[in-house]
C-alpha positions in Angstrom: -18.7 -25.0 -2.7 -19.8 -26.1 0.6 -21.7 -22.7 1.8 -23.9 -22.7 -1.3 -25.1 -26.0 -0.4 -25.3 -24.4 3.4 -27.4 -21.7 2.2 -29.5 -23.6 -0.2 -30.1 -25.7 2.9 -30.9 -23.0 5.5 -34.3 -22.6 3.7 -36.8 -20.2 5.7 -33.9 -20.7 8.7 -33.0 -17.3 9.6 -30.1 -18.1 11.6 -28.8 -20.8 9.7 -28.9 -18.3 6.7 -26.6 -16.1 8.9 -24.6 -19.3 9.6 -24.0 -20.5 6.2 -22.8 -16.5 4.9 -19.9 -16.2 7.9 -18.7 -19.4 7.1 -18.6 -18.4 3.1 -14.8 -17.6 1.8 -15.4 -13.9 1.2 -12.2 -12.1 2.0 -10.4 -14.7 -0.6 -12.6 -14.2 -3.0 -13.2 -9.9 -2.7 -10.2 -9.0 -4.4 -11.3 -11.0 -7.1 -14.4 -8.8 -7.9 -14.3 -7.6 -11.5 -17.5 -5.2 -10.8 -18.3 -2.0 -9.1 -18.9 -3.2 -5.2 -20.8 -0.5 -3.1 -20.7 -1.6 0.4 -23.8 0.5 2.6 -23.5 0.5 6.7 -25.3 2.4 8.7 -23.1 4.3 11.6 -24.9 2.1 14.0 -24.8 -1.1 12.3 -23.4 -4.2 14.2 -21.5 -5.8 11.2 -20.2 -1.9 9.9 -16.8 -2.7 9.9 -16.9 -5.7 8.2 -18.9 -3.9 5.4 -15.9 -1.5 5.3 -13.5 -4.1 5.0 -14.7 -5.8 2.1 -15.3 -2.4 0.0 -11.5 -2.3 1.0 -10.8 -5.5 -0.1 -13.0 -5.3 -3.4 -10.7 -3.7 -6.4 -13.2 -1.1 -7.2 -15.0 -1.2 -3.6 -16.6 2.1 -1.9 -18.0 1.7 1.5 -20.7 4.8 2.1 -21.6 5.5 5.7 -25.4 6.2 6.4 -25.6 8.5 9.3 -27.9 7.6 11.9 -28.2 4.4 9.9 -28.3 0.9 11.0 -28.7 -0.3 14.4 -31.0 -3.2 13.6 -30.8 -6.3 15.9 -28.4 -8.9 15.1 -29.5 -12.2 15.9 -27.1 -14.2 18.4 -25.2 -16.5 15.7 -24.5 -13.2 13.4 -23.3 -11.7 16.3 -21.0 -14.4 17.6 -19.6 -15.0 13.8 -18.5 -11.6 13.4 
């Protein structure tokens, strides 16, 4: 698939890293998920409710909130995909 190739690609590239994972057919492919899938997101976190959402989405998916957790700076391309 393409975003494999993206993130083979984004090498050392931070933000091209991000890139390549937003772009990535995830919310197709959760509900497909034959393992345990235990989603972690800080209370703070930027991306939290998309954390919650795939545990949702995953057939055996838990999301677990970390209170006081997260809050870590997203850079601008995360941010803008999400």
């Amino acid at each position: 698939m393409r975003f494999f190739r993206d993130l083979i690609a984004a090498g050392p590239n931070n933000h091209e890293y991000h890139r390549a994972i937003a772009r990535a057919p995830i919310r197709d492919l959760l509900p497909q998920v034959r393992q345990p899938l235990l989603a972690l997101a800080g209370e703070l976190d930027t991306l939290r409710h998309g954390s919650i959402q795939a545990a949702d989405l995953a057939p055996q998916g838990r999301s677990v909130n970390i209170e006081n957790g997260g809050g870590a700076r997203v850079d601008r391309t995360t941010a803008a995909l999400s």
